[in-house]
Structures are given as structure tokens and as C-alpha cells.
C-alpha positions in Angstrom: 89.8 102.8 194.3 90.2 102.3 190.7 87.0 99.9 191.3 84.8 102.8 192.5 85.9 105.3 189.9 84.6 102.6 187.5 81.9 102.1 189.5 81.1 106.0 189.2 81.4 106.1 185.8 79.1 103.1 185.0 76.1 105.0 187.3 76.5 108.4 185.6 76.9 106.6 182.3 73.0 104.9 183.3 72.0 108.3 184.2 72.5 109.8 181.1 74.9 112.1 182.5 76.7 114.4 179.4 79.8 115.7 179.6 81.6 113.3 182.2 85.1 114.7 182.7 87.8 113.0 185.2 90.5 114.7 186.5 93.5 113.3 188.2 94.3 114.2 191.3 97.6 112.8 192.2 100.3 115.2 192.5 98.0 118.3 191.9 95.9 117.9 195.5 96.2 116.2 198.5 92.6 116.0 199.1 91.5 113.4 196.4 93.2 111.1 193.7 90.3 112.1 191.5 88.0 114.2 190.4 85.3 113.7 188.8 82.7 116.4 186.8 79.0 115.9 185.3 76.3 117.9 184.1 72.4 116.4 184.0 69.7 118.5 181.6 68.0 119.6 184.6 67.8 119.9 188.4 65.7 117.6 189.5 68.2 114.9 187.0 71.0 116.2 188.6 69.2 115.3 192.6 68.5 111.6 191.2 72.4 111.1 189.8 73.3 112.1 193.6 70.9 110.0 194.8 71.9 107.0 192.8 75.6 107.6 193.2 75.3 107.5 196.9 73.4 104.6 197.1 75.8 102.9 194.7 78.4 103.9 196.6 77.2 102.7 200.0 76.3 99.9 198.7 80.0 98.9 197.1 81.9 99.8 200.4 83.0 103.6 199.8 84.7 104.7 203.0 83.1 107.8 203.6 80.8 109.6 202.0 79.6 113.4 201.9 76.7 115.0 199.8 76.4 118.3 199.7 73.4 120.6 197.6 71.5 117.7 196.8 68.5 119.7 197.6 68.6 122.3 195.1 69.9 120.4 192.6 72.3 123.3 190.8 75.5 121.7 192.0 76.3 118.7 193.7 79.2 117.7 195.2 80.0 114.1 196.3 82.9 113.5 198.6 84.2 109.8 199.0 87.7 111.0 200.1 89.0 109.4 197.6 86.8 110.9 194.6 85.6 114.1 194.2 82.3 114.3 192.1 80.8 117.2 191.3 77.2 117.0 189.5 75.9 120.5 187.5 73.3 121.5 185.2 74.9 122.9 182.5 74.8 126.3 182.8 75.9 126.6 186.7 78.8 124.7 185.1 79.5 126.9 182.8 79.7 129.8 185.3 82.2 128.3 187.5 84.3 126.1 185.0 85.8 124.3 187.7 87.8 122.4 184.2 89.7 125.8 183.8 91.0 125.7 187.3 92.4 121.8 186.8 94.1 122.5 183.3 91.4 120.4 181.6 88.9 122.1 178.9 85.3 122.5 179.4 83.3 119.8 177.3 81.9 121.6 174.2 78.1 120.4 174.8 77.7 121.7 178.4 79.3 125.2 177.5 77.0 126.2 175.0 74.1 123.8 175.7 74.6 121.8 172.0 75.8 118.3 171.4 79.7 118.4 170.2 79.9 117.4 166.6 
């Protein structure tokens, strides 16, 4: 498992993906051990990291995998069981703050659209 977090993190880290934020799961949840949140600069970024994660995944033996609003682009959410990724552009992120919800801060460069200093 530890494996495809990594691997998750390597592909989002090619994609350019900004504020990558991973939650653990264990003992909060029963329905992942992690959780992981990105945002891309625009929609149509935010469709090719879903596309690319789920290839990846596939590819490197992920037990299941769901893909839900790949389409539109706005918010993403890939389900491998055992990770939980949600994909954003920055300001549907913003609006739902799923960080908040977890304990875990919002990064500063997806809030207000700037890079942190």
C-alpha cells in the first residue's frame, strides 16, 4: 500500500499538481488508510491527472479502482479502496475545504490562488 501512495505521489508530482496534501486515515475512517488531496490550474489539467493516475494505477496492480467526475473536470475523485484521491481546481477546493473536515489546514496557494511564500 505504502508502494502505491508513493506511486501516487510521484504521478501528481509529474503532473505538476500544487498543493498535494495526504491525510491519514487509520483510526479516523474505515473506508481508506489514506487520503489524498490535489488541485491542478485548470480543468482540463485536473481530467489528464485522473487520467494518468488511473492508468498508473492499473498498470502497478491497484485492487480496485473508481473514477468519478472526470468529465467535468471540477473535482475528481479516485477510489482504490485503499486511497482516497481527490483532484480540484483550486477554487472548487476552496469551497468545500474537505482539509477542514480532516483536522488538516488548507494549503496557502490553493486558498487564495498565490504561491505560499
Amino acid at each position: 500500500m505504502d508502494r502505491l501512495l508513493s506511486l501516487v505521489h510521484e504521478q501528481l508530482d509529474d503532473d505538476k499538481a500544487e498543493g498535494v496534501v495526504t491525510i491519514p486515515m487509520a483510526g479516523k475512517s474505515s473506508f481508506a488508510d489514506y487520503m489524498v488531496i490535489a488541485s491542478g490550474r485548470s480543468s482540463r489539467q485536473v481530467a489528464a491527472m485522473a487520467e494518468h493516475l488511473e492508468i498508473k494505477l492499473k498498470e502497478n496492480g491497484a485492487p480496485r479502482i473508481a473514477v468519478e467526475g472526470a468529465s467535468l473536470g471540477d473535482w475528481v475523485l479516485i477510489d482504490t479502496g485503499d486511497i482516497v484521491i481527490h483532484l480540484f481546481r483550486p477554487e472548487i477546493r476552496a469551497f468545500y475545504n474537505l482539509e477542514k473536515m480532516w483536522g488538516v489546514e488548507i494549503p496557502v496557494e490553493v486558498s487564495d490562488g498565490s504561491a505560499a511564500a
